[in-house]
N, C-alpha and C positions, 0 to 999 in steps of 0.2 A: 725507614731502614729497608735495603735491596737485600734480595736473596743473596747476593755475595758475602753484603756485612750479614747477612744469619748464618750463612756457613762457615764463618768466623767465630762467629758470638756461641754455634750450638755446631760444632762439628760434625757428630752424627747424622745422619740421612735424617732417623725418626723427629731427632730436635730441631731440626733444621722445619721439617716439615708440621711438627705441632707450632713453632715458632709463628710460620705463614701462613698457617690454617690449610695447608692441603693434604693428600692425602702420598702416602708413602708412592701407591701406583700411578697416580696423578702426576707425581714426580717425575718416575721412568717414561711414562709416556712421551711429558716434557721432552725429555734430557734426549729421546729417541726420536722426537721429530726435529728439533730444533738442531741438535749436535751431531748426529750419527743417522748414516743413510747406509744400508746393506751394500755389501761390494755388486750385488748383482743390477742395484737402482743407479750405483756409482758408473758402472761398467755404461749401462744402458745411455746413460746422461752425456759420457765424455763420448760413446761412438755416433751416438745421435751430433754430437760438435764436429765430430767429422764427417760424417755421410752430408750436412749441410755445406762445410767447407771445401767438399770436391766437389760438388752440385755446383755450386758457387762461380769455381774456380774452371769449368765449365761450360759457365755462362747461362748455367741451367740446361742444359743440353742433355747431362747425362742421365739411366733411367737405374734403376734398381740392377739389374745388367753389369755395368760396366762400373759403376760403384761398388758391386761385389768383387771385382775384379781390383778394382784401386785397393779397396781394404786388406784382401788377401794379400797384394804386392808389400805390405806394408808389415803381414807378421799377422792381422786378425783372423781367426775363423769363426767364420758367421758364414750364415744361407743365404740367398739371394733373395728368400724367401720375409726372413728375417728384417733385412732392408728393406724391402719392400714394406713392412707392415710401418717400422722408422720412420721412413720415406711421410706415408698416409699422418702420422702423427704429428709428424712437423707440418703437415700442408703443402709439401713440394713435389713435384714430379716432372718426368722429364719434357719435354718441348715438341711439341710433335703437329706441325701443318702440313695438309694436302700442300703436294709442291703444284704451283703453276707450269703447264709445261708445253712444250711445242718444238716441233723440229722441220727444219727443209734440207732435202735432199737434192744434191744436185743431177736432173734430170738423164744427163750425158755421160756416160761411162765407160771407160776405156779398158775394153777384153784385158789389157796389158797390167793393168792397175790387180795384184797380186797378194792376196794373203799370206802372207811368210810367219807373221803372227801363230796365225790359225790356233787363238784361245790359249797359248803357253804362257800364261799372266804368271809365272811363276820365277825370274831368273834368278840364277845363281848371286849375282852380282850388281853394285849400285853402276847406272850407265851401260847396260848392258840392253835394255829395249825403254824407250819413250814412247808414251802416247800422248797423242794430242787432240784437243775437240774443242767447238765450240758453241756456247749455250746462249740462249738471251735471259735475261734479266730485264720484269715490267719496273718502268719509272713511271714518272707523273704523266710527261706527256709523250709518250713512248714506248723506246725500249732501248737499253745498252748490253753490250755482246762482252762476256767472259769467254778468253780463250784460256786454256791452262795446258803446263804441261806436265804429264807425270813421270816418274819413275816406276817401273812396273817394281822394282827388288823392294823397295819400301814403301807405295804409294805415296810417295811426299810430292807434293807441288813444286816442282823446280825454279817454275817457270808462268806466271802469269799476265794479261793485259785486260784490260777493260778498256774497249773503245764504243764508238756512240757508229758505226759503220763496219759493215760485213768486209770491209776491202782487205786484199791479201797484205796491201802494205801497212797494215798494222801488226800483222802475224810476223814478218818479214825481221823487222827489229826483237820480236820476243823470243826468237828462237836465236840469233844471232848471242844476246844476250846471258841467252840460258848456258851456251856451248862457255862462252866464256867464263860463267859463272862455276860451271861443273869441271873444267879442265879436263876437255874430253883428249884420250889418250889411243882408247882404241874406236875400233868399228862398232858401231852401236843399229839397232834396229827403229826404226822411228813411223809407227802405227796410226792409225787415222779414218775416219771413215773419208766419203768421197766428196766431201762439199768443194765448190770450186776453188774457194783457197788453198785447200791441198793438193789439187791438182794441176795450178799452176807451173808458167814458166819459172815465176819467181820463187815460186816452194822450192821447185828442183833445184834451182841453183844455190840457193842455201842449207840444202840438207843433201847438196852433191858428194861430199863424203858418209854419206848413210844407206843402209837399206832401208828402201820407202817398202812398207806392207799395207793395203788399202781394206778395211773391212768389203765383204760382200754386198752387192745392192742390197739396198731396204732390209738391213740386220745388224740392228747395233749392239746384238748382242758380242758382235766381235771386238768390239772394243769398250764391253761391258765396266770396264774399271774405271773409266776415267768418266765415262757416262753416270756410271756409281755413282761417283764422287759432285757431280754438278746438281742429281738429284739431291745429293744431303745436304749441300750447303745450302738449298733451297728450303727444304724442309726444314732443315735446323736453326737455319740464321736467318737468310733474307723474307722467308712470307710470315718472319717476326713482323716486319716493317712496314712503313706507306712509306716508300723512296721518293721521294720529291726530286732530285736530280743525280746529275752524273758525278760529281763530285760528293755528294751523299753516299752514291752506291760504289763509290772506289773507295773510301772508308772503310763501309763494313765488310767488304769482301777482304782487302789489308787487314782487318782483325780478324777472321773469321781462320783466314789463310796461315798468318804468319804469325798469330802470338796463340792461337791457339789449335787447328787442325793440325799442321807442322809440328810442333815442338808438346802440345800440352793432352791429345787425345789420342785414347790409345782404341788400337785396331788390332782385333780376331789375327788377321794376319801377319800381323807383328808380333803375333803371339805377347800380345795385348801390354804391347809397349806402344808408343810415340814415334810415329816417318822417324824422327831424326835421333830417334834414341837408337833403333834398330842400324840406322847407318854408320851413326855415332860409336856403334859396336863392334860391327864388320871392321872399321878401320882402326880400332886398338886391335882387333883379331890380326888384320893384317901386319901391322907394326910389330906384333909379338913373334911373326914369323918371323919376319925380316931380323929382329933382333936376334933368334935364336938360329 
């Protein structure tokens, strides 16, 4: 006979419990690990389900940081602190390798080539200033070149290419691409250090409706954003890997970029929303003008 049919047969707690030979306190202990778990173990158990499902969702990327930040977005208050201890208890944390890194400067520089930038990462408005830069990325037997482009108002990638060659005409098409993509309407500022694909004939003629601004020789801190942005995906995502080829490494930049830097990771700057939630915003802002 189960304890159910004895709490049948002898109702009582005591009967119940002389019935099956235990003791009254042996019971509750039962009844309290088995049945019932304090709100504050319940609490801990369901945030701990989420602190792993934005980790997750991530890619593992995120750290105790910006976890606190998703939590809060969502209605929790907890410390960051807090998380973190979660974090160590589940065994997860966030992702973090030395980036590989290296740059070439193009030698030759022209007085005329002009900072108009000069460090105002800040615009009012989406299409209002781009930068643009370009990184290498090691493969197996190599290397392949990520150009990107950014929007300074949101940091979102507008605009990228991976080619396996430094030549301007690979940049040539990406930017072509980008203007049609953004439906540019007005005069835009378009930022860059001085490598010789910027400084071509063919740059100019494609970015002839724009003001070209050049970083200063040998200071990339002038164009510190978009430089930013090629160290993280480095550290964050690619020195994950051993990239075997070029069609490898255009994958994971496509995922890195556009299902989750763009749309699913939030940035200090966007006052820790997502590129495209932040822009996604401005234009119901606008719309609500125009309607009223």
């Amino acid at each position: 006979m189960d304890v159910q049919h004895a709490l049948e047969s002898h109702p009582s707690i005591n009967g119940m419990c002389n019935y099956v030979g235990i003791s009254r306190s042996g019971y509750y202990q039962r009844e309290k690990h088995h049945n019932h778990q304090s709100p504050r173990k319940l609490r801990k158990k369901f945030i701990q389900g989420e602190i792993k499902a934005i980790w997750l969702k991530s890619l593992c990327i995120y750290g105790a940081g910006k976890i606190t930040q998703e939590l809060r977005s969502k209605g929790y208050k907890i410390a960051e602190r807090t998380v973190g201890k979660y974090m160590r208890e589940l065994g997860i944390h966030a992702v973090y390798l030395t980036p590989w890194t290296t740059t070439t400067r193009n030698s030759k520089f022209d007085k005329q080539l002009i900072n108009i930038l000069n460090k105002q990462f800040n615009p009012l408005r989406p299409n209002a200033v781009w930068c643009i830069d370009t990184t290498y990325i090691p493969v197996h037997d190599g290397f392949v070149y990520l150009t990107s482009i950014m929007d300074l108002y949101s940091r979102r990638i507008i605009g990228w290419d991976l080619s396996e060659t430094l030549e301007v005409s690979n940049v040539i098409p990406l930017i072509e691409k980008t203007k049609h993509s953004r439906h540019i309407s007005k005069p835009l500022i378009m930022h860059s250090d001085r490598g010789s694909q910027f400084t071509s004939e063919a740059y100019n003629q494609v970015t002839a409706n724009m003001t070209l601004s050049y970083s200063k020789k040998a200071y990339p801190w002038d164009n510190a954003c978009i430089e930013s942005f090629h160290a993280l995906i480095k550290r964050e995502w690619i020195n994950r890997f051993k990239i075997h080829s070029y069609s490898e490494a255009k994958r994971l930049v496509f995922q890195y970029i556009e299902t989750f830097y763009n749309t699913v990771r939030i940035h200090s700057h966007c006052g820790f929303k997502s590129p495209k939630q932040l822009e996604d915003e401005y234009q119901t802002q606008i719309q609500n003008l125009v309607v009223a």
